[in-house]
N, C-alpha and C positions, 0 to 999 in steps of 0.2 A: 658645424665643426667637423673637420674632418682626424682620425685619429691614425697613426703609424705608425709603427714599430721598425726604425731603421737606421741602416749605418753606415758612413764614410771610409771603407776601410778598413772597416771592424772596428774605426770609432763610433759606438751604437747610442741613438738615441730615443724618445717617447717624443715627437711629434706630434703637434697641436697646430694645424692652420685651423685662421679664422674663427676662433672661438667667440661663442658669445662673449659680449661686454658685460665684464664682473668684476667691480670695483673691490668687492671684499675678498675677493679669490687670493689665498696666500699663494701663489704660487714659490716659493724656497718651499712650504711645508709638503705643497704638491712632487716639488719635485724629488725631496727625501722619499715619502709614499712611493711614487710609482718606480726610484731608479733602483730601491733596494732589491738584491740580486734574488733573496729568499722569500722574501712575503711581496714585492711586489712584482711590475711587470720584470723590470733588471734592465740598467741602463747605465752609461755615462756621463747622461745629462737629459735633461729635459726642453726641448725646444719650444718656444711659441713663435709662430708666424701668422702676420696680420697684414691681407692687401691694403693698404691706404693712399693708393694711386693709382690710376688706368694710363694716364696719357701725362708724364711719361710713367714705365712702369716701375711702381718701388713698392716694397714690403718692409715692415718691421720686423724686426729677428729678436726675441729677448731667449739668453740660455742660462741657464741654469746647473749647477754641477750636482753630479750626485749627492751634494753635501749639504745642497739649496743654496751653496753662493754663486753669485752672479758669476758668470765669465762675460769677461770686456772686448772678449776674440775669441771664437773656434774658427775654422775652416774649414773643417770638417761637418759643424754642423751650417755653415754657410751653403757649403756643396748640397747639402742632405735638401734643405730647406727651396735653391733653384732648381732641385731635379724633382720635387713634389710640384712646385710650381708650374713647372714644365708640364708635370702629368692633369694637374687639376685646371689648369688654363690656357695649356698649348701657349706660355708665352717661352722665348729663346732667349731673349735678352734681357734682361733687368737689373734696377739695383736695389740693393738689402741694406737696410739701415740696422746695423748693431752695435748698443752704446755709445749712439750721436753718432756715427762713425760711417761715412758712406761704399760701400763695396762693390762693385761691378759682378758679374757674372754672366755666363754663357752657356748656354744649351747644346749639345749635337746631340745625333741619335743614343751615343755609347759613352758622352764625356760629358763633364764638366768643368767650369774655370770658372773659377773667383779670385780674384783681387786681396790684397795683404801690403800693407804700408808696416815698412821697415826704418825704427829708429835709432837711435845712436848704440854702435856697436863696443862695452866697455872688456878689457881683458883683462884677464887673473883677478876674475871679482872673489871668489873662492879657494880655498885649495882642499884637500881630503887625499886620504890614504886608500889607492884600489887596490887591496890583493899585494901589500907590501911594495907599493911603488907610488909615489906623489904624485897627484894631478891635478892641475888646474882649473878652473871649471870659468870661461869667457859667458860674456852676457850680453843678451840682444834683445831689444823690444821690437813684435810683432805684432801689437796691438795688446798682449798680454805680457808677463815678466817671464822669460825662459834662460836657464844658464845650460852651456854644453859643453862637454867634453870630450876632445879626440881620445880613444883609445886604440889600443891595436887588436884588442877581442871582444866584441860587446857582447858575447855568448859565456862570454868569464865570467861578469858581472854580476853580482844580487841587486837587480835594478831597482826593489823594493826596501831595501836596508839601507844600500847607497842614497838611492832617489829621495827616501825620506829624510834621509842626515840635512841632507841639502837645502833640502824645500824649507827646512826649520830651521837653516843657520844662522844664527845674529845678527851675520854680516849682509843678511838679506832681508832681516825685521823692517817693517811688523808683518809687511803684504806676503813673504814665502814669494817664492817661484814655481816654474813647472824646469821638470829635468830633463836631460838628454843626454844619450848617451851614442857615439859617432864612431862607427871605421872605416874605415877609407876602402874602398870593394873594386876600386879600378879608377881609370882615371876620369869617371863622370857618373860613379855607383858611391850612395852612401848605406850603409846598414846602421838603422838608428834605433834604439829603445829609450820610450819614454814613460816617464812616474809623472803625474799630472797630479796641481795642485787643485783639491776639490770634491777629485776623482780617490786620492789618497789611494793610489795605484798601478800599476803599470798599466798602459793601455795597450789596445793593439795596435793603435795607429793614432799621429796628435799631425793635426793638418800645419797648425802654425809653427811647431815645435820643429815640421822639416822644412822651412823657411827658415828660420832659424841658424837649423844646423846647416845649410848651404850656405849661407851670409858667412859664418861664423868658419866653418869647416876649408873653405875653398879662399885662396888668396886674390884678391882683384886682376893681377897678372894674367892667373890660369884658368879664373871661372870660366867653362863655357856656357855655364846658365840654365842644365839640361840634367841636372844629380835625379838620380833614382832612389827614392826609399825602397828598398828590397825588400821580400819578403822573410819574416824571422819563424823557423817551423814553430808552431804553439802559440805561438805571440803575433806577429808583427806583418801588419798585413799592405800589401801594395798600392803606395801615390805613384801619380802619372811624374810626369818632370812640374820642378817648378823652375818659371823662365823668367829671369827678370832684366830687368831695366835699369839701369846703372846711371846713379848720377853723379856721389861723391864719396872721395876715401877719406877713411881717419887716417891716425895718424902710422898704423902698423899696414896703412895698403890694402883694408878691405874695404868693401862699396858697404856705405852707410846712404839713406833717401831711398832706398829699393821701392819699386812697385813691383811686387810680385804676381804671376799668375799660377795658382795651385789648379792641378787638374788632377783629374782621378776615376775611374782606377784603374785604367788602360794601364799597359808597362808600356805602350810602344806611341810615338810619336811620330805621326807626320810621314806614315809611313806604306800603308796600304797603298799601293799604285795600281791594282787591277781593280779599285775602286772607284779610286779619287777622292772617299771620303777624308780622308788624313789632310790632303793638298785645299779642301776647302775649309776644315777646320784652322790652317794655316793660313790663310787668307783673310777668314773671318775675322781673328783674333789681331794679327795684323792692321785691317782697319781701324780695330776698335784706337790701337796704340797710336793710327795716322793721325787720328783726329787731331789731338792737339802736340803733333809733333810735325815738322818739315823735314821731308830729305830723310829720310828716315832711313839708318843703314843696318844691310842687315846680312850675317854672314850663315851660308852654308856649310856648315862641318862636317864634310863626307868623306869618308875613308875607309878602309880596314880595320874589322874589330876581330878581340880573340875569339875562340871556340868559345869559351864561357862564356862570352858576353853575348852572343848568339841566343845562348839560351832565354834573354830578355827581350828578343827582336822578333816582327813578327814573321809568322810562317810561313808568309806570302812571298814570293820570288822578287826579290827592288832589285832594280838597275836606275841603271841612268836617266829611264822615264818619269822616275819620281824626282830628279833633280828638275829637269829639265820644264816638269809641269808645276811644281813651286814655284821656280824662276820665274815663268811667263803669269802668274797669279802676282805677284813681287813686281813684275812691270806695270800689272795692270793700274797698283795701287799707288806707281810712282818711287818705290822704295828703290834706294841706292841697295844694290848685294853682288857678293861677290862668294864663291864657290872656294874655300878652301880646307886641305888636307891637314889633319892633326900629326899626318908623320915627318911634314916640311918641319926644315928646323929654322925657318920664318914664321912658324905659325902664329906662339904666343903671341911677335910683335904683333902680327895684320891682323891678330884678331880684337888686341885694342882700340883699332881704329872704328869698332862699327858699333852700334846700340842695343840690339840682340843677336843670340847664336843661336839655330835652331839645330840641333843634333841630334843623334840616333833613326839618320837619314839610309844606316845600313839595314 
């Protein structure tokens, strides 16, 4: 058995690959013991992982919350769980079986992606009063129950006061939710905090939670499928983009069937070009999507960004060489793409026309 102490994001967990087989092992009563923050190790959850495939490669994930109930989805400890696997078997590609539930994931030197199935997205399942203003709290299943809410300051917030009102409201009985809380940071930046049911907490980071709040936050229209969780000083620590896959709207025009890919904790995407490692992790990730799709179209969102949003970009010099050695990676795989600017006032339409949007190509 190998033992860990580690985290998604500064969603932190007590990591167990490949533990001996032990049928009477409570693990809920293990995982209260070691996630407790004063007498034990201090944790958000407690993960086990178990190889039980070689060819092809798959693991079992079972998590546990600091409170020893089950979670049915992290992504956070999904990430955690392929990037040990990475270290303790050199494998890249795999999939993670957590709660019957099968999840892709991928290795590079500095990232990680995993996989997240997005269910029916419901609105105004809640309301509550933040700070003497009404607000509505929309609800999305990511493999677990999360409800979020736009606001315009998530640093206003008592994310712990709010979050728990929430997580225990009626209107959500018996199972509670996990919370979230959303502002809009630019046109493809979200700043989220979340109170996680379990955790009975604010966490620094809830992997499914910012699935979620893209699905939920962002309109079918204008998603470009590329939102940043920012970092929140004290708290709230940085996912990479999550990019997804678009198949069907409800009935308010946002994509319900998502397959998402969470990556993390890179801020920057696809973008190193005196590398090339960005351009093959685009590549890779790509195929993975060819497989069971044709024609596959796919749009570059290259343009102009502000001075603050630089600040999330990386420090490397990009030009046109990084367009241009994407593209020819996008030929090689057969993909339909096509290169377009967010400041055309064609853009929304053309951008509806393709399957994914790969952005923060600046």
């Amino acid at each position: 058995m190998r033992f860990r102490k580690i985290h998604g994001a500064g969603n932190d967990f007590v990591l167990l690959a490949d533990p001996t087989p032990d049928g009477e092992k409570d693990w809920p009563k293990e995982a209260e013991r070691l996630c407790a923050r004063r007498t034990g190790v201090g944790a958000d959850g407690l993960v086990i992982s178990s190889l039980i495939s070689i060819s092809p490669i798959v693991l079992a994930v079972s998590c546990f919350n600091a409170d020893g109930s089950v979670a049915t989805m992290c992504g956070s400890a999904l990430r955690c769980t392929a990037w040990a696997a990475h270290h303790d078997h050199g494998f890249r590609e795999m999939s993670l079986r957590m709660a019957g539930v099968m999840h892709e994931a991928i290795v590079s030197d500095d990232s990680v992606w995993v996989t997240a199935e997005v269910g029916a997205v419901h609105p105004r399942r809640v309301q509550t009063v933040i700070n003497g203003k009404p607000t509505w709290f929309d609800s999305a299943h990511t493999g677990t129950e999360h409800v979020v809410a736009i606001v315009d300051d998530v640093d206003a917030i008592d994310a712990v006061l709010v979050g728990r009102l929430i997580r225990h409201h009626p209107d959500l009985a018996p199972l509670g939710t996990n919370v979230n809380f959303v502002e809009a940071a630019g046109s493809q930046a979200l700043k989220i905090r979340a109170y996680e049911r379990g955790v009975e907490a604010e966490t620094l980071s809830c992997g499914s939670g910012a699935v979620a709040a893209v699905v939920i936050a962002a309109p079918a229209r204008t998603r470009v499928a590329a939102c940043r969780h920012r970092p929140q000083p004290c708290r709230g620590a940085a996912h990479g983009p999550a990019i997804s896959r678009p198949t069907e709207a409800d009935s308010l025009g946002r994509r319900t069937g998502h397959q998402h890919l969470r990556r993390g904790p890179r801020m920057t995407q696809f973008l190193d070009s005196s590398s090339g490692l960005a351009v093959r992790e685009a590549a890779q990730t790509l195929r993975y999507w060819q497989r069971d799709r044709e024609g596959l179209g796919v749009a570059l969102v290259y343009g102009p960004v502000s001075a603050e949003d630089r600040l999330y970009h990386s420090k490397c010099p990009v030009d046109q060489r990084s367009v241009t050695a994407l593209s020819e990676a996008l030929d090689r795989i057969g993909a339909r793409w096509k290169v377009l600017n967010p400041c055309e006032p064609d853009f929304i339409t053309e951008l509806a026309g393709y399957d994914v949007a790969l952005s923060n190509l600046h």
